[in-house]
BADO-843551 format. One record per residue (C-alpha): residue number from 1; x negated, y negated, z negated. Coordinates in steps of 0.25 Angstrom, whole numbers, plus 5000, padded with zeros to 4 digits. Example, Ala and Ser with C-alpha at 12.3 -4.5 7.8 and 13.67 -1.06 7.14 Angstrom:
2
@drenpa 1 X 4951 Y 5018 Z 4969
@drenpa 2 X 4945 Y 5004 Z 4971
//
This chain:
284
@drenpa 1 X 5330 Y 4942 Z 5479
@drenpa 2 X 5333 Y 4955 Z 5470
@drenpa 3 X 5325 Y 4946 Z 5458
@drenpa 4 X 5332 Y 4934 Z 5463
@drenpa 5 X 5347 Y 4940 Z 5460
@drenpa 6 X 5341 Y 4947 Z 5446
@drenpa 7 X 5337 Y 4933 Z 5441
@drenpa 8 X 5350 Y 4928 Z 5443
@drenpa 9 X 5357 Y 4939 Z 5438
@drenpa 10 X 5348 Y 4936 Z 5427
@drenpa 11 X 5356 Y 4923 Z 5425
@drenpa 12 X 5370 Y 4931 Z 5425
@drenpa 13 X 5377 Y 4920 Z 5434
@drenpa 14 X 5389 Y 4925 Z 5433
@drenpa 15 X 5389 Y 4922 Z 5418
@drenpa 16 X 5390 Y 4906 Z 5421
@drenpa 17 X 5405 Y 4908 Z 5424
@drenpa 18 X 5404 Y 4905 Z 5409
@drenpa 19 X 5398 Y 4893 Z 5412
@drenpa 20 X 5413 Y 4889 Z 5416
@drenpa 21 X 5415 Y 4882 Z 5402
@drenpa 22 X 5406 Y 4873 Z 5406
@drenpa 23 X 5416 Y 4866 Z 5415
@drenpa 24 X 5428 Y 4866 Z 5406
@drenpa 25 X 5428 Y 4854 Z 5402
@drenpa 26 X 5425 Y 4849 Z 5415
@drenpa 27 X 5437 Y 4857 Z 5419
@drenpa 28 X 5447 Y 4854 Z 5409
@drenpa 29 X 5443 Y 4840 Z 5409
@drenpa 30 X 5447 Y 4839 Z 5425
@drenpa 31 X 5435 Y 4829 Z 5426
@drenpa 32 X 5429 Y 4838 Z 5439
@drenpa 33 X 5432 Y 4824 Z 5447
@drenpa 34 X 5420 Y 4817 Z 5439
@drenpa 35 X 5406 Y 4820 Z 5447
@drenpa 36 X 5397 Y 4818 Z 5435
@drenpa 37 X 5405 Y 4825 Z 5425
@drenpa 38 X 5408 Y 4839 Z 5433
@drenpa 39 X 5391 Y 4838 Z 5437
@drenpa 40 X 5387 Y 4837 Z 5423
@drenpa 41 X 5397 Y 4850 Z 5420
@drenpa 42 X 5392 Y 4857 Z 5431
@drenpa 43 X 5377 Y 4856 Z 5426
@drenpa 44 X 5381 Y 4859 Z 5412
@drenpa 45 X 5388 Y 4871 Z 5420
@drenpa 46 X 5375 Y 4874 Z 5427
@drenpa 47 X 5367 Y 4871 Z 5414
@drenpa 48 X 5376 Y 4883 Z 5406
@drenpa 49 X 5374 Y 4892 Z 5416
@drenpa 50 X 5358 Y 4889 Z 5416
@drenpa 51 X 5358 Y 4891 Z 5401
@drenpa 52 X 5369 Y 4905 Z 5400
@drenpa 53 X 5358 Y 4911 Z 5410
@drenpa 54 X 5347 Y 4907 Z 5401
@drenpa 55 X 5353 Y 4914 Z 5391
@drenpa 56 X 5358 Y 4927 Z 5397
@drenpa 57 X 5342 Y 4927 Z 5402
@drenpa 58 X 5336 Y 4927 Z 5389
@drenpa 59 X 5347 Y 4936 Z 5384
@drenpa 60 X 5341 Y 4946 Z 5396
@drenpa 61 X 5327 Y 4944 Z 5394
@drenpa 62 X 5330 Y 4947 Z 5379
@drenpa 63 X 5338 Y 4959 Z 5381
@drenpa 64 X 5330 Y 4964 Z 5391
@drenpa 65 X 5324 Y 4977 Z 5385
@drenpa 66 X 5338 Y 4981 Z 5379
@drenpa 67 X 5345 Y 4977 Z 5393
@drenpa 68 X 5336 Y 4988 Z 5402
@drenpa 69 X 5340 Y 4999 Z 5391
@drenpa 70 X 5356 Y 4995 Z 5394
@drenpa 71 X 5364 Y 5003 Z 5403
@drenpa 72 X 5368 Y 4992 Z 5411
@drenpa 73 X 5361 Y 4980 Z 5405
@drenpa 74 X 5348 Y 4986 Z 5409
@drenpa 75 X 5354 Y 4980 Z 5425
@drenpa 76 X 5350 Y 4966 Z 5421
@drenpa 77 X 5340 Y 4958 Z 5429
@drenpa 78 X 5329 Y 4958 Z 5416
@drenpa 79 X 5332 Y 4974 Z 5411
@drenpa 80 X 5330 Y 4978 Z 5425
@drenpa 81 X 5317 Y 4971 Z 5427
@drenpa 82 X 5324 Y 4964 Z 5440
@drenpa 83 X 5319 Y 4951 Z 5432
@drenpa 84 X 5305 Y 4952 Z 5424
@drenpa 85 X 5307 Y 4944 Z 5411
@drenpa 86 X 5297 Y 4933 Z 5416
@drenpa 87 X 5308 Y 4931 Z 5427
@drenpa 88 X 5318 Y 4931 Z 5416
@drenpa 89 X 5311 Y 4919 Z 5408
@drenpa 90 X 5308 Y 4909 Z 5420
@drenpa 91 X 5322 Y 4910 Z 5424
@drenpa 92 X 5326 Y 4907 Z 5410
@drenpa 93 X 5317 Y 4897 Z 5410
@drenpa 94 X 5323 Y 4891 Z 5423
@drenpa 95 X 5338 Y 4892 Z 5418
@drenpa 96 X 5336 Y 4885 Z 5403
@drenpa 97 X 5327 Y 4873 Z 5411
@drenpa 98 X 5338 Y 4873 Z 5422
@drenpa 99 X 5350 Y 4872 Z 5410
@drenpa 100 X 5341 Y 4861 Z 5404
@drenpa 101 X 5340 Y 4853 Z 5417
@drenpa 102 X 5355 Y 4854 Z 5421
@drenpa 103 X 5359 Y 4851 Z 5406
@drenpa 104 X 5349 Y 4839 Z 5405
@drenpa 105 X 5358 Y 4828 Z 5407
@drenpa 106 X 5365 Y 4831 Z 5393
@drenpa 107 X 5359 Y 4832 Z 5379
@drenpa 108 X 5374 Y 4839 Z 5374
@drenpa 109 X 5373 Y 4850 Z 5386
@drenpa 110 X 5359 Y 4852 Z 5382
@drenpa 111 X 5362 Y 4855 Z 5367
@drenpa 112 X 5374 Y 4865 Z 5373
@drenpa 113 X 5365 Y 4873 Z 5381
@drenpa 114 X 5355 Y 4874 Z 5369
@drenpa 115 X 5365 Y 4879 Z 5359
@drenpa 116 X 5369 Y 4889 Z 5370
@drenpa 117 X 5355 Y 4895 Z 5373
@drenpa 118 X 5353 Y 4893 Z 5357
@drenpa 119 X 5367 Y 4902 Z 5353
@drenpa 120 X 5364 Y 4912 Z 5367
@drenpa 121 X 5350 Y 4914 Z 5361
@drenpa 122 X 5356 Y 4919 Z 5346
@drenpa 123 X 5367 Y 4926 Z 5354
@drenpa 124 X 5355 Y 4934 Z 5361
@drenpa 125 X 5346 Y 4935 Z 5349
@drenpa 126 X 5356 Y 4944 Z 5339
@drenpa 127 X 5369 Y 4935 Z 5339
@drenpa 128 X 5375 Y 4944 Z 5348
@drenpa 129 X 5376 Y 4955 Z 5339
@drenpa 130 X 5382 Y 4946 Z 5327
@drenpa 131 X 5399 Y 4950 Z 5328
@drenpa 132 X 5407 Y 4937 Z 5332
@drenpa 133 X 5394 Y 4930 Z 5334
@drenpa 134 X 5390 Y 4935 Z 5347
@drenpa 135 X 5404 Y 4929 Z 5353
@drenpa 136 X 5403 Y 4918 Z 5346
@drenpa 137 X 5391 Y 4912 Z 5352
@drenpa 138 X 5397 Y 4919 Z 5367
@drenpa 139 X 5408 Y 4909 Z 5364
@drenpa 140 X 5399 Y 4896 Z 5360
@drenpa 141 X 5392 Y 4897 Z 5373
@drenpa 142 X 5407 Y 4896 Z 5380
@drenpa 143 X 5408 Y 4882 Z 5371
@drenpa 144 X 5395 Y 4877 Z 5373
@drenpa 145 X 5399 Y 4878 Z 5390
@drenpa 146 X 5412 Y 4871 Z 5387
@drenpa 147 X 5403 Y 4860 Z 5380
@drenpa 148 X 5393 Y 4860 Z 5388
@drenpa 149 X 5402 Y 4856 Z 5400
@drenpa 150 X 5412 Y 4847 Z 5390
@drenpa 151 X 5401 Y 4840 Z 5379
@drenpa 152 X 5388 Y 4842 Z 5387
@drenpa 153 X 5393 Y 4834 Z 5401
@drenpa 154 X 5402 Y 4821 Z 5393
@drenpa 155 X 5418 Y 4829 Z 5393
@drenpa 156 X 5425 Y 4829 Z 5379
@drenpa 157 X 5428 Y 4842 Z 5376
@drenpa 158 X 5441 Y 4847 Z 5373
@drenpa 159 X 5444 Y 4855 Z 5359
@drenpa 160 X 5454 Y 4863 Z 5364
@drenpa 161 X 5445 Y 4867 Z 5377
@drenpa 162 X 5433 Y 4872 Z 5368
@drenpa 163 X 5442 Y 4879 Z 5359
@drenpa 164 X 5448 Y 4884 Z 5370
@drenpa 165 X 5433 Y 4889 Z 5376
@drenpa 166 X 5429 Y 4894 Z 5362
@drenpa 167 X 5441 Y 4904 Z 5361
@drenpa 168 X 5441 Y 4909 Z 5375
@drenpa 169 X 5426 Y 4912 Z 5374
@drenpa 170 X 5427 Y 4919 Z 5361
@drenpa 171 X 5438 Y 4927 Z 5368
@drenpa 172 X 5429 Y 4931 Z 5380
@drenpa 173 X 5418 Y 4933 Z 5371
@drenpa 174 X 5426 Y 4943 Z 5364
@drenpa 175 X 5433 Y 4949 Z 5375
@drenpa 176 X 5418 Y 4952 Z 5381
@drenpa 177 X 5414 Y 4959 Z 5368
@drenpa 178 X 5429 Y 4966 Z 5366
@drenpa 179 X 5427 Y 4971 Z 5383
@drenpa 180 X 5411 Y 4975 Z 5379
@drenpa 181 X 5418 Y 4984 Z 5368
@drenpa 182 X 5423 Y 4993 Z 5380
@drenpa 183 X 5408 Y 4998 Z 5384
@drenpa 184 X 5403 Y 5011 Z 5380
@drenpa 185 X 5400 Y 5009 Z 5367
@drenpa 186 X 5385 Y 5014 Z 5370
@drenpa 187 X 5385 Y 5000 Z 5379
@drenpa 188 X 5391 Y 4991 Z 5371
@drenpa 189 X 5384 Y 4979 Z 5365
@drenpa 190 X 5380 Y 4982 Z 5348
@drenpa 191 X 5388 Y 4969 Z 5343
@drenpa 192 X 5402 Y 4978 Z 5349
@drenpa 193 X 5398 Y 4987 Z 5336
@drenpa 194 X 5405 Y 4975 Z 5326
@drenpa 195 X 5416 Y 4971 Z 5336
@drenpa 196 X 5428 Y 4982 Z 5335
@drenpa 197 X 5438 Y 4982 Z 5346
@drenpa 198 X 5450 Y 4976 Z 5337
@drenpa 199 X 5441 Y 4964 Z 5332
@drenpa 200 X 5438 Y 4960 Z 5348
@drenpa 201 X 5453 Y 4960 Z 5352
@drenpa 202 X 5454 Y 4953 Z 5340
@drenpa 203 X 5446 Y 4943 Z 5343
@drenpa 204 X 5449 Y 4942 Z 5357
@drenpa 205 X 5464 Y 4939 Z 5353
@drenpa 206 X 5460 Y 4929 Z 5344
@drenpa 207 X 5451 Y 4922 Z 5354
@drenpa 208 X 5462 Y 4925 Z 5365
@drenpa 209 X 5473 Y 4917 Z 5355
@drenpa 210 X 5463 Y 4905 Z 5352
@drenpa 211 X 5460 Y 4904 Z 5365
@drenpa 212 X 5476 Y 4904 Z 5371
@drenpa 213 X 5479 Y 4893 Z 5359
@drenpa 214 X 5469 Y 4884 Z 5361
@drenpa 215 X 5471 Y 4884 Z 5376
@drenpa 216 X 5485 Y 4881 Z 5376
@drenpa 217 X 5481 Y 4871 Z 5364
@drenpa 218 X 5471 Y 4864 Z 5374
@drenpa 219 X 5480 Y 4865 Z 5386
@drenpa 220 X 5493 Y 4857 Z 5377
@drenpa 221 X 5482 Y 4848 Z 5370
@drenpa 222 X 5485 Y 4832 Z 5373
@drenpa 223 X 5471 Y 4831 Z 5379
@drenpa 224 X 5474 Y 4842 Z 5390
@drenpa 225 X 5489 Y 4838 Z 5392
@drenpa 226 X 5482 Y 4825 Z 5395
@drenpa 227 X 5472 Y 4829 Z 5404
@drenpa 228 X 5480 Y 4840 Z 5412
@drenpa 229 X 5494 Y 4840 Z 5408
@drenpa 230 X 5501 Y 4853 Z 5406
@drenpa 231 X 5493 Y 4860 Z 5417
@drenpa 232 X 5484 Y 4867 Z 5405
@drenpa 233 X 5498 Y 4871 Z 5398
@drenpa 234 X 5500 Y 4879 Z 5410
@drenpa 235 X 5487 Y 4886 Z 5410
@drenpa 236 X 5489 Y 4892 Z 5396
@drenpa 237 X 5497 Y 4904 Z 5402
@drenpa 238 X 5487 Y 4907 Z 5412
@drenpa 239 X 5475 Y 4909 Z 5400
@drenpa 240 X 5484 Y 4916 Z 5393
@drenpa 241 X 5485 Y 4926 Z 5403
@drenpa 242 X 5471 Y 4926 Z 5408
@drenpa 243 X 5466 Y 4929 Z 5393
@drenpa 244 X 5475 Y 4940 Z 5392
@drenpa 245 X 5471 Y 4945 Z 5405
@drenpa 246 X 5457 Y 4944 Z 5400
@drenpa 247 X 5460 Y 4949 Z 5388
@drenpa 248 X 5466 Y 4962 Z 5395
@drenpa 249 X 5454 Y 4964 Z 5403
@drenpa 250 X 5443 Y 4965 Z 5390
@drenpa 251 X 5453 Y 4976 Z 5385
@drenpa 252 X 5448 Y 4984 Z 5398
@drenpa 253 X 5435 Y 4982 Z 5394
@drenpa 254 X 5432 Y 4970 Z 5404
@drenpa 255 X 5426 Y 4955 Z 5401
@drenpa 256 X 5412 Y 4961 Z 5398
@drenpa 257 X 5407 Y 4949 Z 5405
@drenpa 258 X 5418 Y 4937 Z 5407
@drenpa 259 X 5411 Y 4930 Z 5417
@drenpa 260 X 5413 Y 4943 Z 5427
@drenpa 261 X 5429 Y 4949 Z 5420
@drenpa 262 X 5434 Y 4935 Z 5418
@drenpa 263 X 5437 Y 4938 Z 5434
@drenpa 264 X 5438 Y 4950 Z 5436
@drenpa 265 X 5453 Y 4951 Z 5433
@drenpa 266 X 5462 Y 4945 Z 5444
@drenpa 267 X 5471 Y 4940 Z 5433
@drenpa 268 X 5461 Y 4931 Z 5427
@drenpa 269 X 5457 Y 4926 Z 5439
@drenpa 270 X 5472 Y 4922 Z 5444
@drenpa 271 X 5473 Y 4915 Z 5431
@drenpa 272 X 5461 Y 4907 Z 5431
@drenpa 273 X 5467 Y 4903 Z 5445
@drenpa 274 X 5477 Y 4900 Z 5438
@drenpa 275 X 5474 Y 4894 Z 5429
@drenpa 276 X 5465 Y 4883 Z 5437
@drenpa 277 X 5477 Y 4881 Z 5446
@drenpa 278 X 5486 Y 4876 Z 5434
@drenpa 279 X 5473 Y 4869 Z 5429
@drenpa 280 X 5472 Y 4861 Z 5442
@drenpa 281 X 5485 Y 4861 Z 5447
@drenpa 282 X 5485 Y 4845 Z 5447
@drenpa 283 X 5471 Y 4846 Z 5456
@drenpa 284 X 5478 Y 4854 Z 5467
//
């Protein structure tokens, strides 16, 4: 049983509430009445999160060594020794031919996953400690779930929307490293070395602007006034305040890890609430 719980912490589950952007075209599409379509997002949705704990495997089997000489890596399942490196490789073995079955039933889903594992395997071989690199690929991966889950199951992707993802996720992607910055410097990861405090808040501002404009652009664009009336208008306040919030939050040194800060703050959580009660309003 103890081996049972370190495999799947191995997999980092509670990373596959990234996973979500799989399902925003889906979402924002409101085609959740049509069977075939949601079962084809939820296997891409299944499909992603196979494939993200393939990567974070072979990122662990990788960093292994260096991982049980960290002060508070050295818990994970592989630097402990709770998982032998054997174990490690069958149940990768297990996830990539599980993300391949799941993703089978489209070629353009297929060519997602790959440029994922393809761009996750760079990342972990030296890109990660290339400046502005490193969040740039974090931020692709967020694009590729949001294509995966509008390209790779048959839903015409909004510009707006993608532009959208890609700002937000360089925002997070910088808000991680900009709230990393708070660690003992002893503890902190090498690549912090080029990124000064100033140019994080910098680009966390900048990614926090594109992000507010091309919401509010999507949410008065004809295609969403079509599709939802003004009810997306009327969100635009509430992701204002949730990224400020957020935004507030990384300046005490939270949102290490988004898929565990995102909601820890009641505020957030009350405006994602809101934020799907406006959005749904007309479902109610």
């Amino acid at each position: 049983m103890r081996n049972l719980r370190a495999l799947i912490a191995l997999m980092r589950p509670h990373q596959w509430l990234k996973n979500a952007f799989v399902c925003a075209g889906l979402v924002f599409s409101e085609s959740w009445h049509d069977g075939p379509l949601s079962l084809r997002v939820a296997k891409a949705f299944v499909a992603f999160c196979c494939i993200s704990s393939f990567v974070y495997l072979l990122n662990d089997w990788q960093d292994r060594a260096a991982d049980a000489r960290h002060p508070v890596k050295c818990k994970r399942p592989l630097a402990s020794g709770a998982v032998s490196p054997l174990q490690a490789l069958v149940l990768a073995a297990v996830l990539l031919g599980a993300g391949v079955f799941f993703a089978a039933g489209s070629t353009q889903l297929l060519w997602i996953l790959a440029v994922y594992v393809a761009l996750n395997v760079g990342y972990s071989m030296g890109l990660k400690q290339v400046p502005v690199v490193d969040v740039s690929i974090i931020a692709a991966g967020f694009m590729l779930r949001m294509l995966a889950g509008t390209m790779g199951v048959g839903i015409a992707p909004s510009r707006w929307m993608l532009l959208t993802g890609l700002f937000v996720a360089l925002f997070l992607g910088f808000s991680k490293r900009r709230a990393e910055s708070f660690r003992d410097p002893a503890d902190q990861r090498a690549i912090l070395e080029h990124y000064p405090a100033a140019l994080l808040d910098m680009y966390m501002a900048v990614n926090m602007t594109a992000t507010l404009i091309t919401y509010g652009l999507f949410a008065t664009s004809p295609e969403a006034q079509l599709q939802h009336g003004e009810r997306l208008v009327y969100t635009v306040p509430i992701v204002v305040f949730a990224m400020m919030r957020y935004a507030y939050q990384v300046q005490r040194g939270r949102g290490e890890d988004v898929s565990k800060d995102l909601f820890r703050d009641r505020w957030i959580l009350l405006s994602v609430v809101a934020w799907l009660l406006v959005f749904l309003e007309r479902w109610f």
